[in-house]
C-alpha positions, 0 to 999 in steps of 0.5 A: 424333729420333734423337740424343733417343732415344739420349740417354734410352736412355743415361740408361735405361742409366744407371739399369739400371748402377744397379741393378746389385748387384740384377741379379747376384743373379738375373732376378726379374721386377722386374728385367725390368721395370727393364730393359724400361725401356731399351726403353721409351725408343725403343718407348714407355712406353704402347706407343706408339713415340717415332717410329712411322714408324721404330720398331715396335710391340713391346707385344702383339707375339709373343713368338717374333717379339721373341725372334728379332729380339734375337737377330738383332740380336745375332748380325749377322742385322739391323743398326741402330745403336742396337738391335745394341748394346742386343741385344749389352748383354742377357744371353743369359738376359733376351731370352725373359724381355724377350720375354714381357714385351713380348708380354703388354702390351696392343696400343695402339690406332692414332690415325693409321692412314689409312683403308683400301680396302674390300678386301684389296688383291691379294697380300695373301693371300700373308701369311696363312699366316704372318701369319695371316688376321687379320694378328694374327700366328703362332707365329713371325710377327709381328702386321702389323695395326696397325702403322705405314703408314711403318713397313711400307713401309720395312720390306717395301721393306727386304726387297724390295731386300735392305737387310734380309736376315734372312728370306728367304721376305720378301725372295722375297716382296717382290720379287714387288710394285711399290711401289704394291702394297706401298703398298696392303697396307701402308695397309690393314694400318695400318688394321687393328685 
């Protein structure tokens, strides 16, 4: 899985080296669109990524959220080994511009959520004042409803065990549940539109 979306994110590469005498000349639009491509080739095309488990929703995402996280990824606070060396490749003038883009797509629609519990499972409520009371996301806190039951799971269990560092209220925050906690509020979450 890993080695196919390299291999399309180089040939994205490719073709953004390409249009390279239209990017000198200024980010119009058009231009973040042409490098939005290069997202496109791990986190879908229609919004939906090549591998969910491992990869987030970044189509209707907030903007602030996505804008963060590239820098993150660019100046150390996150690692992976494909999105720190796309985020060091950006011009420091594309993220907000690639963020806004990625942020005014439409959410996509989940098609192998598992069913959720009736209720909130508890600690759940501790989320809400960053993540809001409908998981939709704040200002700077990302959307949670509807993303990935794998994806949540290892990424609060990431925080939890300090294999990802970049917010320290998630990682207090995580290590306040069991792995079946976390379970339960990421199955609900996946569920949520």
């Amino acid at each position: 899985m890993l080695s196919r979306c390299v291999s399309t994110i180089i040939a994205a590469g490719v073709a953004a080296i390409l249009a390279v005498p239209a990017l000198a000349q200024g980010t119009a639009p058009a231009d973040i669109e042409a490098k939005a491509q290069m997202c496109a080739a791990c986190h879908g095309a229609n919004g939906t990524p090549l591998d969910p488990k491992t990869m987030p929703n970044i189509w209707g995402q907030q903007p602030y959220y996505i804008l963060t996280q590239l820098v993150h990824y660019r100046n150390g606070m996150r690692e992976h080994p494909i999105m720190t060396s796309i985020a060091k490749g950006l011009q420091q003038s594309d993220l907000r511009p690639l963020a806004a883009y990625f942020a005014a797509k439409p959410w996509p629609a989940s098609s192998n959520a598992p069913a959720a519990p009736a209720e909130a499972p508890k600690g759940l409520t501790m989320c809400t004042p960053c993540h809001q009371a409908n998981f939709q996301g704040g200002i700077s806190w990302p959307r949670i409803a509807g993303l990935n039951y794998d994806y949540m799971v290892a990424a609060m269990k990431a925080f939890a065990t300090e294999q990802r560092t970049n917010n320290q209220d998630m990682v207090k925050i995580m290590k306040l549940f069991s792995d079946s906690e976390r379970d339960a509020m990421a199955r609900y979450l996946a569920a949520l539109k």
